[in-house]
C-alpha positions as CSV (number, residue, x, y, z in Angstrom):
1,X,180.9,65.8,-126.4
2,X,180.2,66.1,-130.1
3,X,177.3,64.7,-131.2
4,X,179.1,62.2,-133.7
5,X,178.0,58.4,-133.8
6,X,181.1,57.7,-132.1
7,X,180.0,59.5,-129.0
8,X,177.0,58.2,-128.4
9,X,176.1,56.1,-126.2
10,X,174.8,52.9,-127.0
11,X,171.0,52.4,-126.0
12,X,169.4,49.1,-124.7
13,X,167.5,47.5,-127.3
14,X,166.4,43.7,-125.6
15,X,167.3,41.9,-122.8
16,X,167.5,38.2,-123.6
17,X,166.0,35.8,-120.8
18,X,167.2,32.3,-120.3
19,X,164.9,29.6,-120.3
20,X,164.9,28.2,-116.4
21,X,164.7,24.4,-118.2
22,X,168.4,25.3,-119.3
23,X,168.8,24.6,-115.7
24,X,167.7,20.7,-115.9
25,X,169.9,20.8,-118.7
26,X,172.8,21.9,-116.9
27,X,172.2,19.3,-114.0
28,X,171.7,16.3,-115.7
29,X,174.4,17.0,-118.3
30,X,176.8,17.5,-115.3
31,X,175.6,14.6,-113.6
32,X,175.9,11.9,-116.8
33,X,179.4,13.3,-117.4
34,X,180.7,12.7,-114.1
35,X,178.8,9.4,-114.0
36,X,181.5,8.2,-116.5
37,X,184.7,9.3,-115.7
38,X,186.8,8.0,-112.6
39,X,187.6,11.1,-110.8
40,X,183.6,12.5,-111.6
41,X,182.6,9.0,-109.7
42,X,184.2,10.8,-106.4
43,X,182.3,14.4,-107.2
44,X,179.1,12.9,-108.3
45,X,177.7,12.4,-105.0
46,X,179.0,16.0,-103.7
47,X,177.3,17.3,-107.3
48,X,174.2,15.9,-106.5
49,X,173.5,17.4,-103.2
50,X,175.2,20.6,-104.0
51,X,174.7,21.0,-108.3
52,X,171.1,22.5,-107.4
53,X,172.3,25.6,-105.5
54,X,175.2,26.3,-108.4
55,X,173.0,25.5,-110.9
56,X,170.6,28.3,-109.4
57,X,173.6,30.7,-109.1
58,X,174.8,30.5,-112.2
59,X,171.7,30.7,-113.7
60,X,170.8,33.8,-112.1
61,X,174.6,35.1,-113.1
62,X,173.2,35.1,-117.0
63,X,173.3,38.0,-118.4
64,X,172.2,38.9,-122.1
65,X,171.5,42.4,-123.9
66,X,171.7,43.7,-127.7
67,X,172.1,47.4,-127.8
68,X,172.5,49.4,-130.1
69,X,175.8,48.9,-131.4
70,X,177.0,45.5,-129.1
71,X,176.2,42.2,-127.8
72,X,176.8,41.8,-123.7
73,X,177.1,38.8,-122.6
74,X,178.0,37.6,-118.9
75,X,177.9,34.7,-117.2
76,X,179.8,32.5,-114.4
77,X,180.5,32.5,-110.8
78,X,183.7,31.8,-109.6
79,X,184.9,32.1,-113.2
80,X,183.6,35.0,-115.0
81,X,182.9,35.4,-118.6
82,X,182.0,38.5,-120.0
83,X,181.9,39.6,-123.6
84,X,180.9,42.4,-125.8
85,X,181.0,41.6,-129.5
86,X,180.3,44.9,-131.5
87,X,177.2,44.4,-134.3
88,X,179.5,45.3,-137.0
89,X,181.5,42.2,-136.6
90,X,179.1,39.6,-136.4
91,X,179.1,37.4,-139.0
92,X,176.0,35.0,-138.5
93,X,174.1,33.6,-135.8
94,X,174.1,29.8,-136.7
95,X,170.7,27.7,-134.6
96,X,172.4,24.2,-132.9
97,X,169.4,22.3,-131.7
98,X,170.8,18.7,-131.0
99,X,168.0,15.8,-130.2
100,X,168.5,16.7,-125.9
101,X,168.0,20.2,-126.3
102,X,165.4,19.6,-129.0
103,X,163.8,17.6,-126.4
104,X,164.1,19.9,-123.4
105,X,162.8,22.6,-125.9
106,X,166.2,24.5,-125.7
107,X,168.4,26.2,-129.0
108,X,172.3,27.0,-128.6
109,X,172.5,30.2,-130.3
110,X,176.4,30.2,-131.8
111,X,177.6,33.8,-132.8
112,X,180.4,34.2,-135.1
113,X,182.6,37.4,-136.2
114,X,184.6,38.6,-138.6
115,X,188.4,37.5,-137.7
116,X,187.5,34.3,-136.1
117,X,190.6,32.3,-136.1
118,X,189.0,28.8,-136.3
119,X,187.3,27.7,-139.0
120,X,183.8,26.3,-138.1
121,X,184.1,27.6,-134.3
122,X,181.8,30.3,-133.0
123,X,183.2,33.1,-130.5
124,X,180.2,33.0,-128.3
125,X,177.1,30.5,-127.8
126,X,174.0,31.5,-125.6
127,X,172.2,28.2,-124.4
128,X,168.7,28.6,-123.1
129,X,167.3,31.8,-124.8
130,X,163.7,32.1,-124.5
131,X,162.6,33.2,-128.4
132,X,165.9,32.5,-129.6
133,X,165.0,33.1,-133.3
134,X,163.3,36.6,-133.0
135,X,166.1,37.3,-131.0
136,X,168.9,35.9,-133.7
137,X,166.3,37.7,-136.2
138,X,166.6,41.3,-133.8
139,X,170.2,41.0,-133.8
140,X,170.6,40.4,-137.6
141,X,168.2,43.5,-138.0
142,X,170.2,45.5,-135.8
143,X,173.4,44.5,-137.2
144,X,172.2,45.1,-140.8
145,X,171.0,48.7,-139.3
146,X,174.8,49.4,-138.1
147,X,176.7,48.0,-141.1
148,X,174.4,49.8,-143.8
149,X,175.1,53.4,-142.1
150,X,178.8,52.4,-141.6
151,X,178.4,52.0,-145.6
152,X,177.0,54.8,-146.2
153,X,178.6,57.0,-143.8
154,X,182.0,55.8,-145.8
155,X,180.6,56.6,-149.2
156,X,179.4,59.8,-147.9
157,X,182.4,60.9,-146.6
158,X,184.5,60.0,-149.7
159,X,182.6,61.7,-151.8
160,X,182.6,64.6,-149.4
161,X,186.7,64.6,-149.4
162,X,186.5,64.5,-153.6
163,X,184.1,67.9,-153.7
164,X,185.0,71.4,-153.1
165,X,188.3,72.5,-152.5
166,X,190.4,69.5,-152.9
167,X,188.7,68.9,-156.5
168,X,190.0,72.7,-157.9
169,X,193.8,72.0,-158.4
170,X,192.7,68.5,-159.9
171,X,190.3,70.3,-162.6
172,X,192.6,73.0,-163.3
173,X,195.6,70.4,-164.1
174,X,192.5,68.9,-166.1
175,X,192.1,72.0,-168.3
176,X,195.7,72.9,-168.7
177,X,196.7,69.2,-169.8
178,X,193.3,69.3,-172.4
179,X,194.6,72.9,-173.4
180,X,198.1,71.9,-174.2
181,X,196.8,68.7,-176.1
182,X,194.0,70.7,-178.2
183,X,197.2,73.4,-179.4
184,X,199.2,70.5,-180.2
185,X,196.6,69.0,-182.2
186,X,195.9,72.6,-184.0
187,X,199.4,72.9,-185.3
188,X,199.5,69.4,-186.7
């Protein structure tokens, strides 16, 4: 392997921990929602002796981590989301704090990227982070890290395709056009 930034492999820079209250969060929301619909009326009952060991399932299926040049994200049990979004295409990292979860102490963290197809729709929110803003704050860093080598890797390399031998047959067409204009100028 070359030792090019494409090659290498991406190191572990956090691992995000969820809150456990997200869990009370979870179970209560649950419940209250299929308290008011007809066909939840039938489940509620089932949800309330069983929701606890989901709840604890899922919440243990959580899965966070920035690296160095993605966001991993994984969660679910019987149906699985995982997601890497690479730095470079995240576009902000918008705080949703409505008055429950400022009340259980919880933050929805909503990611968007660059592409997103929906106006005002994130690609990925993360519920329940513990430290969510020096989190949002290390993946903003981290981002800014990628995308200001990306930037200068690019100017780098096209000033580096402008120099040396590509530049000759340019500068000699140069001096041969300012030649031919300086002996027309001499015989006016």
């Amino acid at each position: 392997m070359s030792n090019t930034g494409k090659s290498r492999k991406a190191t572990s820079i956090h691992k995000a921990e969820f809150d456990p209250i997200l869990k009370k969060y979870v179970y209560i929301g649950t419940s209250l929602f299929l308290a008011i619909t007809i066909v939840g009326l039938i489940l509620l009952p089932f949800w309330l002796i069983l929701g606890k060991i989901y709840i604890d399932r899922y919440f243990e299926s959580l899965y966070c981590e920035l690296t160095t040049r993605a966001l991993h994200f994984k969660k679910g049990l019987w149906f699985v989301t995982e997601r890497s979004i690479p730095l470079d295409k995240i576009q902000d990292l918008t705080f949703h704090e409505g008055p429950v979860l400022r009340w259980m102490g919880l933050s929805k963290l909503m990611i968007e990227t660059a592409g997103n197809s929906a106006q005002g729709m994130s690609d990925m929110s993360l519920t329940g982070i513990i430290n969510a803003r020096e989190f949002r704050e290390m993946v903003m860093d981290q981002r800014d890290n990628i995308t200001d080598r990306a930037h200068y890797a690019e100017s780098s390399s096209t000033i580096d395709s402008s120099s040396g031998n590509d530049l000759a047959p340019i500068l000699t067409e140069i001096h041969k056009t300012l030649q031919s204009i300086e002996q027309k100028l001499d015989r006016n």
